[in-house]
C-alpha positions as CSV (number, residue, x, y, z in Angstrom):
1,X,198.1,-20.4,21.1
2,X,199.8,-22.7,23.5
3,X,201.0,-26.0,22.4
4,X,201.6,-29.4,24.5
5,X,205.1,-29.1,26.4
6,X,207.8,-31.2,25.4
7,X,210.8,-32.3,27.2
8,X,214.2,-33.3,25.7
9,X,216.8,-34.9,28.3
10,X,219.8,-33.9,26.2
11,X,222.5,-36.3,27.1
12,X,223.4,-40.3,27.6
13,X,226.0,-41.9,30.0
14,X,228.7,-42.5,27.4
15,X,228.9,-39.1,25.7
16,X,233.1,-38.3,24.8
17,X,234.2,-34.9,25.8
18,X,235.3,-34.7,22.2
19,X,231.5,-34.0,21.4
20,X,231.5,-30.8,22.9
21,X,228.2,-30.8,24.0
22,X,227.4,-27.7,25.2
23,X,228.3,-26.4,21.5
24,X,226.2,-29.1,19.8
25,X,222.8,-28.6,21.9
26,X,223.3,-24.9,21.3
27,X,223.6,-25.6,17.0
28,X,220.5,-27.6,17.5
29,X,218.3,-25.4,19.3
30,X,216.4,-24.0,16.2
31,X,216.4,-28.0,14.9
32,X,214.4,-29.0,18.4
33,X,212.3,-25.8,18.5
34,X,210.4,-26.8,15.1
35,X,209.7,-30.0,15.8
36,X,208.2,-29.3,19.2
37,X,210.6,-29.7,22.0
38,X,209.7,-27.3,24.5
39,X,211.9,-28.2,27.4
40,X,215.3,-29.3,28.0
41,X,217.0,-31.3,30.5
42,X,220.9,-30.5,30.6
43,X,223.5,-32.6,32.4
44,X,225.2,-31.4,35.7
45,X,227.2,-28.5,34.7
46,X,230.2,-28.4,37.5
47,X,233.4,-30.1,37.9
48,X,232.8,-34.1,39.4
49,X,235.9,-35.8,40.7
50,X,237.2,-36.7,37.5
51,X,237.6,-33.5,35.5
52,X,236.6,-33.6,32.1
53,X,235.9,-37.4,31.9
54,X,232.8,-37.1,34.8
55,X,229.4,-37.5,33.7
56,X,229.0,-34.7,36.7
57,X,227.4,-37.1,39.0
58,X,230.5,-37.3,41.3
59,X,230.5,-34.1,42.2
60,X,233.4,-31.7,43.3
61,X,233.1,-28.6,43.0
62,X,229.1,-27.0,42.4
63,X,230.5,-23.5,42.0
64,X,233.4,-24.9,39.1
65,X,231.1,-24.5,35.8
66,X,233.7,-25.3,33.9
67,X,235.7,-22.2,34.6
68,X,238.8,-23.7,36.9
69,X,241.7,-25.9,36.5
70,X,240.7,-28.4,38.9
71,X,240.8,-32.3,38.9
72,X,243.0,-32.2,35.8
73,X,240.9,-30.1,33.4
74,X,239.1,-26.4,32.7
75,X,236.5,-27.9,31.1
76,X,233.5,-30.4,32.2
77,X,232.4,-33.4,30.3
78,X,230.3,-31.2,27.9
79,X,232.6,-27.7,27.5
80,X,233.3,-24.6,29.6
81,X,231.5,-22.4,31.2
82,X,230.8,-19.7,28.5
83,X,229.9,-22.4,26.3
84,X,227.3,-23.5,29.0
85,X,226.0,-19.8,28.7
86,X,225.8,-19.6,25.6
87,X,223.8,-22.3,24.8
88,X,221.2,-21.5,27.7
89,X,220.7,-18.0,26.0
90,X,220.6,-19.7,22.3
91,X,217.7,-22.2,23.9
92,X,216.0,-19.2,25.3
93,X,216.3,-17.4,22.1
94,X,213.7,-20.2,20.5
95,X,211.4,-19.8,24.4
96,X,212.9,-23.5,25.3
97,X,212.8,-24.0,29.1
98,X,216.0,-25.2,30.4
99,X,216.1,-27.2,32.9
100,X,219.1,-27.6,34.8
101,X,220.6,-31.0,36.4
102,X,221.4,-30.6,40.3
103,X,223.3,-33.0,42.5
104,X,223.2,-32.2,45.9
105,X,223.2,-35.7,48.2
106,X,226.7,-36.2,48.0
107,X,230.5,-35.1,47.2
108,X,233.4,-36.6,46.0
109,X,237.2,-36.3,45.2
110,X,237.9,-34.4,48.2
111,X,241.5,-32.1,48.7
112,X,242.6,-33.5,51.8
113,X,241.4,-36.0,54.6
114,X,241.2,-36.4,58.2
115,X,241.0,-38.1,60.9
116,X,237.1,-39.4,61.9
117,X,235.6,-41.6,64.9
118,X,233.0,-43.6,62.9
119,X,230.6,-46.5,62.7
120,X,230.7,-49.5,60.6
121,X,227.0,-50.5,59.1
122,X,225.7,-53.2,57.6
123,X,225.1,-52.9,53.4
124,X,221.7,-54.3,53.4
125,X,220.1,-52.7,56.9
126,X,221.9,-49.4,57.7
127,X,220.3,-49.2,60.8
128,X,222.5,-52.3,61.8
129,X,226.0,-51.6,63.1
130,X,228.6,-54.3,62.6
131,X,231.0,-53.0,64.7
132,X,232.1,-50.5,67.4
133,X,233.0,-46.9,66.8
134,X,236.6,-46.8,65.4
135,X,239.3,-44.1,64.0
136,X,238.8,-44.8,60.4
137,X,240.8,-41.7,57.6
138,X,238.0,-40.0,55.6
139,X,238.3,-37.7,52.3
140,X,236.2,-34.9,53.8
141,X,238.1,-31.9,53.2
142,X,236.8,-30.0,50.2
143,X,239.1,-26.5,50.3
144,X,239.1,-26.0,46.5
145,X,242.8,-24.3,46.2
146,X,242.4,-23.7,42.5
147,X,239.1,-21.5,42.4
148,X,240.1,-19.3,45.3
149,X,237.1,-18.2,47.3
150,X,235.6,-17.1,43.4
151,X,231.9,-17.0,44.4
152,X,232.2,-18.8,47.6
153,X,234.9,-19.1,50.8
154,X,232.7,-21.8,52.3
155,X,234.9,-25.2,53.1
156,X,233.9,-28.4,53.8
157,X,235.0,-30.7,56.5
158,X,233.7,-34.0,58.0
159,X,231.3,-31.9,60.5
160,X,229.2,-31.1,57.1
161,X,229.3,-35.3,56.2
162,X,227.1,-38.0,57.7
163,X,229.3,-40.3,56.7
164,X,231.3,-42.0,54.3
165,X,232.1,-45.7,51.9
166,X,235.9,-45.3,52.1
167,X,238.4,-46.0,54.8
168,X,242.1,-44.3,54.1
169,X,243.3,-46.0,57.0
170,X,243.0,-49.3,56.4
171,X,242.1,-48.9,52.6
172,X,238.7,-50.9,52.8
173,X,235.1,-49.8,51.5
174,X,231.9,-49.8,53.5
175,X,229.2,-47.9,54.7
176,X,230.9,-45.4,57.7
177,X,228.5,-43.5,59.7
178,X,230.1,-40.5,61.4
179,X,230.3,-40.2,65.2
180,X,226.8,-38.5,66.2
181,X,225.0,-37.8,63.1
182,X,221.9,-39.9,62.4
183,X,220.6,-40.5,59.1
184,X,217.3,-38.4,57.6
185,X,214.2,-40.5,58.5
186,X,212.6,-38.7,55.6
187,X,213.9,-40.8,52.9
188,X,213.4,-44.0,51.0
189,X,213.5,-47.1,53.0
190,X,215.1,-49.4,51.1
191,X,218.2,-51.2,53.0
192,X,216.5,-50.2,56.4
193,X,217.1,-46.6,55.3
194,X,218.6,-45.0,52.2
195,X,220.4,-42.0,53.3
196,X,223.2,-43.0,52.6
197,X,224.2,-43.3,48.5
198,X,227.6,-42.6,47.7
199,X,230.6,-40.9,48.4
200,X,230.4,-38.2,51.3
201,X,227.3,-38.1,52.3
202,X,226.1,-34.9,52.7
203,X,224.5,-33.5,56.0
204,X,221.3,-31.9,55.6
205,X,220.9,-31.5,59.7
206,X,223.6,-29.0,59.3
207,X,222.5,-25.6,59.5
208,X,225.8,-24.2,57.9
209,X,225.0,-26.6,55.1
210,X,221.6,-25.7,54.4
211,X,222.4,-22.0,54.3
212,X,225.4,-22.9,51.9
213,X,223.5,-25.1,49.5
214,X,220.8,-21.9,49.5
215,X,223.2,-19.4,48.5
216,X,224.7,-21.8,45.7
217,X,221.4,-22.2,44.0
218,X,220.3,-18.2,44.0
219,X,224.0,-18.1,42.7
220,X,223.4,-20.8,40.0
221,X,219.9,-19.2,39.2
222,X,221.2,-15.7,38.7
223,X,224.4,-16.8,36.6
224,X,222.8,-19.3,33.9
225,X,219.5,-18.0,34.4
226,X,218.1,-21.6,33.8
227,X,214.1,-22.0,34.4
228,X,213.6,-25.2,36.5
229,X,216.0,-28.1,37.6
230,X,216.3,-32.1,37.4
231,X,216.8,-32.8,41.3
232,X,218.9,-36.4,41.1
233,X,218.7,-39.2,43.7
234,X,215.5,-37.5,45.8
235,X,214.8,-40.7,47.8
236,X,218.2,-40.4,49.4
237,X,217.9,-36.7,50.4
238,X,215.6,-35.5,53.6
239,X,212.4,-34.6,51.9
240,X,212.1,-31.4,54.4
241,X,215.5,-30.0,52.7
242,X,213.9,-30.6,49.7
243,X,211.1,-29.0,49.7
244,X,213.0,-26.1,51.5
245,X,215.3,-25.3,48.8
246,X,212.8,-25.5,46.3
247,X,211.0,-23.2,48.3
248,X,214.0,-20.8,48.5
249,X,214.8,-21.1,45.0
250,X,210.9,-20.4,44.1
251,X,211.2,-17.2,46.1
252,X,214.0,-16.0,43.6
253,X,211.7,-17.1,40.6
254,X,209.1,-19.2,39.0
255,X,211.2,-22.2,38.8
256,X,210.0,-25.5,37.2
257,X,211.3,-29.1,38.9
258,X,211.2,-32.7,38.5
259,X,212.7,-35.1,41.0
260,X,214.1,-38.8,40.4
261,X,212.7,-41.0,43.0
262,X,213.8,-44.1,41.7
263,X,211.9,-46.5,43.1
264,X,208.8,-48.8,41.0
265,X,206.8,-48.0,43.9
266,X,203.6,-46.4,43.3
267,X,203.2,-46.0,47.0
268,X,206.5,-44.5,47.9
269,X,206.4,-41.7,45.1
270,X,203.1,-40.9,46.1
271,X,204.1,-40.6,49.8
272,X,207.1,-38.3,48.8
273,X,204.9,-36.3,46.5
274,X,202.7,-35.5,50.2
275,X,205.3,-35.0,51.8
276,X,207.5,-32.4,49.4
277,X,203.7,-30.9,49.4
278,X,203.0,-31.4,46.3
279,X,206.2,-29.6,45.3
280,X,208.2,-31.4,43.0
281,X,206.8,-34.1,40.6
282,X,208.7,-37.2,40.0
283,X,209.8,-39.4,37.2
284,X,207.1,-41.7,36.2
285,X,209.6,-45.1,37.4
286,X,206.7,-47.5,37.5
287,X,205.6,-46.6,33.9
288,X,208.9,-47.3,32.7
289,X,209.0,-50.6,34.5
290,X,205.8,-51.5,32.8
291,X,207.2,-50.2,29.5
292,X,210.4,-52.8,30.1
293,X,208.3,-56.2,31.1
294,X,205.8,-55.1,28.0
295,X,209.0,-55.1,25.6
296,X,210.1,-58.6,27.3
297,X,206.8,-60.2,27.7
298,X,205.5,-59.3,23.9
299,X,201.7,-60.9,23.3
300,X,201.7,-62.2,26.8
301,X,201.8,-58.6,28.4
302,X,198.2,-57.1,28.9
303,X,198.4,-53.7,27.2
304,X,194.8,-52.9,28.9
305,X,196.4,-52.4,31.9
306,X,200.0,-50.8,30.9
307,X,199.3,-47.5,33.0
308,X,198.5,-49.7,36.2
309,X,200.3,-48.4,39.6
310,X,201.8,-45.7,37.8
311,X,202.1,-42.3,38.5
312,X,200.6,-40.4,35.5
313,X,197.4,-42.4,36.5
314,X,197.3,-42.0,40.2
315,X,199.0,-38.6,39.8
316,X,198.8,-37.4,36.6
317,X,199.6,-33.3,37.3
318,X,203.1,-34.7,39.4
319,X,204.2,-37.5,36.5
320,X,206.9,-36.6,33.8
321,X,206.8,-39.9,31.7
322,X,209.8,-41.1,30.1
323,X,211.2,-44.2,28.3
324,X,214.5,-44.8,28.8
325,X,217.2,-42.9,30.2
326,X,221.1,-42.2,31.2
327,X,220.7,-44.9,34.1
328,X,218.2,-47.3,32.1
329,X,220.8,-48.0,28.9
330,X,223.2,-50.9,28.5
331,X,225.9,-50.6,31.1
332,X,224.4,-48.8,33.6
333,X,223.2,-49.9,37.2
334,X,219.7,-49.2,36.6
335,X,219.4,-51.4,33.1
336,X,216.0,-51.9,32.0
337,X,216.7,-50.5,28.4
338,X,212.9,-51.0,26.4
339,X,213.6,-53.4,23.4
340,X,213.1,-51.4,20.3
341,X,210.1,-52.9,18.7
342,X,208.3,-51.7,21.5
343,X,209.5,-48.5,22.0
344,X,207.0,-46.3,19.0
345,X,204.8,-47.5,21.1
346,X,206.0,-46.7,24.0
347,X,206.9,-42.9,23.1
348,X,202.9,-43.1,21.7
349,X,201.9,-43.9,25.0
350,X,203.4,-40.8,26.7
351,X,203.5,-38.5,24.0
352,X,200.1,-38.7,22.7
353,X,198.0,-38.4,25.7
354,X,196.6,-35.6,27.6
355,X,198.6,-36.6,31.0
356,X,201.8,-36.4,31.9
357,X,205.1,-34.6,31.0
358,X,206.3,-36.6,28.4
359,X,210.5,-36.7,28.3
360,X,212.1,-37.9,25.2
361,X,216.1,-39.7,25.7
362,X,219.0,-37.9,23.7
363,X,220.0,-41.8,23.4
364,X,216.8,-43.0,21.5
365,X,216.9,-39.7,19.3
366,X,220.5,-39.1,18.4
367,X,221.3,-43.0,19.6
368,X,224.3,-44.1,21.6
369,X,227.2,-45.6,19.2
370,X,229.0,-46.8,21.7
371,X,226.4,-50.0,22.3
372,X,225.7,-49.8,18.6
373,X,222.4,-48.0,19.4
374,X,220.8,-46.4,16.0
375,X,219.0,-43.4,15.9
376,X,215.4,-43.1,16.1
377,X,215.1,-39.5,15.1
378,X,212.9,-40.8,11.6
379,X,209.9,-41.6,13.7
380,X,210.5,-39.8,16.9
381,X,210.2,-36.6,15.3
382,X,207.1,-37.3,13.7
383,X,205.2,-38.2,17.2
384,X,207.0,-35.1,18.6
385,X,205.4,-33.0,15.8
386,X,201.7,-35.6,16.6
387,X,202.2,-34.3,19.8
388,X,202.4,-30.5,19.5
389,X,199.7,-30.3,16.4
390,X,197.3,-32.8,17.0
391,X,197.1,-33.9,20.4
392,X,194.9,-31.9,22.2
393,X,191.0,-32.2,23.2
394,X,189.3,-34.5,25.3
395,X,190.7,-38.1,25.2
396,X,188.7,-41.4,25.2
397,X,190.2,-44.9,25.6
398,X,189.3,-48.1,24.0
399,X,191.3,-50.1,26.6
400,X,189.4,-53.7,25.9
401,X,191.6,-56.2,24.2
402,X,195.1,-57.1,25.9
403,X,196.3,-56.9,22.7
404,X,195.6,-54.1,21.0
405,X,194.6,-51.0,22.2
406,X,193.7,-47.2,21.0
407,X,192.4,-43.9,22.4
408,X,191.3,-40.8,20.5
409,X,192.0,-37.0,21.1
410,X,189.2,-35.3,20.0
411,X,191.2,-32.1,19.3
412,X,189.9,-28.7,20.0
413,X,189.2,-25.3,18.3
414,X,192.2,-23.3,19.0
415,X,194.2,-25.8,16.9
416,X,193.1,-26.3,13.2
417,X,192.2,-30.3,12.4
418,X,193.8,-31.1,15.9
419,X,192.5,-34.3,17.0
420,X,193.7,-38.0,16.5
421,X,193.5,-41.4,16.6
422,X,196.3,-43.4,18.2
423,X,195.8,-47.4,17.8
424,X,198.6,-50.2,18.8
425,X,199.0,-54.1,18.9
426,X,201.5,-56.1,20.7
427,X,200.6,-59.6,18.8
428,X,198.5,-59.8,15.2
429,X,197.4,-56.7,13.5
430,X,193.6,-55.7,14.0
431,X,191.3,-52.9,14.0
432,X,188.3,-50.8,16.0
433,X,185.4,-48.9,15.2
434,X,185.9,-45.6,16.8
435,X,183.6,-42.9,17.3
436,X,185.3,-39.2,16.6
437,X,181.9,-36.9,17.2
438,X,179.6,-35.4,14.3
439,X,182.6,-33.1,13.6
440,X,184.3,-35.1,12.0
441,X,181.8,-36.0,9.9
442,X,182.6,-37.5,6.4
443,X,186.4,-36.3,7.5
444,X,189.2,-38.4,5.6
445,X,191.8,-40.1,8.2
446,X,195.6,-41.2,7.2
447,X,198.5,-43.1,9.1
448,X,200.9,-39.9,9.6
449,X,203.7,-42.2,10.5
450,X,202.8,-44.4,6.7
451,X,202.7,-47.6,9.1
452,X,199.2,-48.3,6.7
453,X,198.8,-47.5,3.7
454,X,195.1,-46.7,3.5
455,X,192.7,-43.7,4.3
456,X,189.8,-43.9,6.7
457,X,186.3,-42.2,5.6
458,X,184.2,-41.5,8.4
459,X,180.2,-41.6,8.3
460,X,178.2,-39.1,9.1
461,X,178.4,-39.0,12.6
462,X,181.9,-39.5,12.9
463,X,182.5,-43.3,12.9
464,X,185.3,-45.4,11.5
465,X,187.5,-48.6,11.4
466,X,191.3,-47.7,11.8
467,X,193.7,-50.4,11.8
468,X,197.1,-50.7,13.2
469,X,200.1,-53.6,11.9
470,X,201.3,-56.6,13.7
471,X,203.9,-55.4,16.5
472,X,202.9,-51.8,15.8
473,X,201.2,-48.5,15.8
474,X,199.7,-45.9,13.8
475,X,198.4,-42.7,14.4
476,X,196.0,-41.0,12.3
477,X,194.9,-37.8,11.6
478,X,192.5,-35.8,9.3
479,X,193.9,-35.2,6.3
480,X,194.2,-31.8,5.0
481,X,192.8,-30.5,1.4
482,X,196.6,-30.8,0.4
483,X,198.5,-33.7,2.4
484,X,201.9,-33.1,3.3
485,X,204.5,-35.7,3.6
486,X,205.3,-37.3,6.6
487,X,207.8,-34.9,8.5
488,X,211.1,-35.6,7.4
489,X,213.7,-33.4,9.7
């Protein structure tokens, strides 16, 4: 009997190295099995430019897992490499899918630099040059002294680079396009074109490149043995190499994906969907986006039209849904963090329905102390556990007030009293009649999350009234000969 997947992304921005990640997802394996996490979403897993203090998004070394003394540590952010490992095998042990992070646009924190004839651009239009072709002193020498050829002999040098956003000559930043390379055309637009991102760019018109970043990824497949990858900053990488190496990496094995194309643009992740052919689904960016202004806007925001422009709506089979996450919290460049009255509903909205992989944020459930962010563990686990027991069946929307909203799963047979009713209010508390099917006839419903305190008694042909509180939601579900208290985990 299958149940509804599940995916946990298992870290936020301001984790301490003290945590020891890699040790604490692996204790809480058998914790996220029962409630219903299916899938999870590690970090990046090699060494970034700044040792153990990198949230692995400035990467250094792909092949370092953790394993070398290199930029000032052995260990990564989260642990070692064994402990990595380990805690793949222990989430395999409970059949979670892990899903590994992968950075390949850029590198940083090189071992040497050299000399570069280069091209200044403009910020803002990147196909605008705002000066001549010039010497400039570029960190594009990656030899890796430390891990010495272990796995790989390949070095990098500025040939492999399409440019860079630091001058050692004459200590300035910028945007510095390497003599004769041309950015990918196959990329987001934004600022004329969006190659470019960070640090040393990386190449992808290289062929030496492509065949490296190949091999690294069988290698990475064969040694953790992870089932699918989080692909970071998509829009900046050509969407032919893309598609490529997920090809490649499919050849080796059934591998799952997601990609982050961060851009609100219904349009744009549906052209890189087409493009990728239909390869790698995306993060659901305009759903979060209507998430944040319904959290801002409160009774002025038209819930009736919440899943507007977004993916899981247009392109429900390529959407993974999510909230919040590492780039979305309070700090970070990204910051659209959903204000917490809304967010139950929120997590309702993607967990509860039929489309969509729904992702839930290590900083809502465990919560991020260092913004004085609480847990919400006591209620997320409850729709988590909704999720895998109820929600199934044919769903039906009763999308006709902009203030409060509700849809029904009608469940199905290969899950016993599956089936739900999910109802929500941005404004005053209310109510709607809702039709369940003759099934459910003279059925008793409750509030599993104990938001009301009442029970619903259908008719005989499976009608009722179920309610929901001011600023709120409840879900309910039949309720067993013998109800069991709400969840408590």
């Amino acid at each position: 009997m299958t149940k509804n997947r599940t995916l946990m992304q298992y870290f936020e921005w301001y984790i301490n190295p003290e945590e020891n990640l890699w040790k604490k997802v692996k204790e809480s394996a058998e914790h996220l099995k029962k409630i219903g996490i299916t899938d999870i979403w590690l970090p990046p897993a090699y060494k970034g430019e700044a040792g153990n203090r990198d949230a692995g998004y400035g990467v250094y070394d792909l092949y370092d897992l953790g394993e070398f003394n290199q930029k000032g540590s052995i260990d990564t952010k989260y642990g070692t490499k064994d402990e990595y490992l380990s805690a793949i095998k222990e989430l395999h042990k409970y059949n979670i899918n892990v899903y590994a992070d992968i950075v390949l646009n850029h590198k940083m924190g090189a071992d040497e630099s050299e000399e570069v004839f280069a091209t200044l651009l403009d910020y803002n239009d990147r196909n605008i040059e705002k000066g001549t072709l010039e010497k400039i002193i570029a960190w594009t020498k990656y030899t890796f002294p430390a891990r010495k050829n272990k796995y790989s002999s390949f070095k990098w040098d500025y040939s492999h680079f399409g440019g860079t956003d630091w001058d050692e000559l004459q200590k300035r930043n910028g945007i510095f396009r390497f003599c004769g390379r041309h950015w990918n055309s196959d990329v987001d637009l934004e600022n004329g074109n969006y190659d470019f991102l960070m640090g040393e760019d990386i190449d992808f018109d290289n062929v030496e490149v492509v065949e490296e970043l190949k091999k690294w990824g069988k290698w990475y497949l064969n040694i953790t043995e992870v089932d699918g990858f989080r692909l970071d900053a998509v829009k900046h990488i050509s969407a032919k190499f893309m598609k490529e190496w997920i090809d490649t990496m499919q050849s080796e094995k059934d591998v799952l994906c997601v990609g982050e194309y961060w851009n609100r643009n219904i349009d744009s992740l549906k052209n890189y969907i087409n493009e990728t052919n239909n390869k790698i689904p995306l993060f659901d960016v305009p759903l979060h986006y209507n998430f944040y202004e319904a959290s801002n806007k409160n009774s002025d925001y038209d819930l009736s039209k919440i899943f507007e422009n977004t993916l899981v709506n247009e392109k429900p089979n390529m959407a993974v849904t999510f909230v919040d996450n590492h780039d979305t919290e309070p700090g970070q460049a990204l910051f659209s963090w959903i204000e917490d009255w809304f967010k139950p509903l929120a997590y309702s909205l993607i967990l509860l329905r039929e489309s969509g992989l729904p992702c839930i944020f290590y900083g809502d459930y465990y919560g991020i102390p260092s913004q004085n962010i609480s847990s919400k563990s006591y209620w997320l686990n409850n729709l988590v556990v909704l999720r895998a027991d109820y929600g199934y069946g044919e769903q039906i929307d009763y999308f006709d007030n902009p203030n409060l909203i509700a849809w029904v799963r009608k469940g199905d047979s290969q899950h016993i009293d599956s089936g739900l009713v999910a109802i929500m209010s941005n404004k005053d508390g209310g109510s709607k009649k809702i039709n369940l099917g003759e099934s459910f006839s003279k059925a008793t419903f409750y509030d599993y999350l104990g938001n009301v305190d009442k029970e619903v008694i259908l008719d005989e042909f499976g009608n009722g009234t179920f309610l929901c509180n001011s600023r709120s939601v409840s879900v309910w579900v039949k309720k067993p000969e013998e109800k069991n208290d709400i969840l408590d985990i």
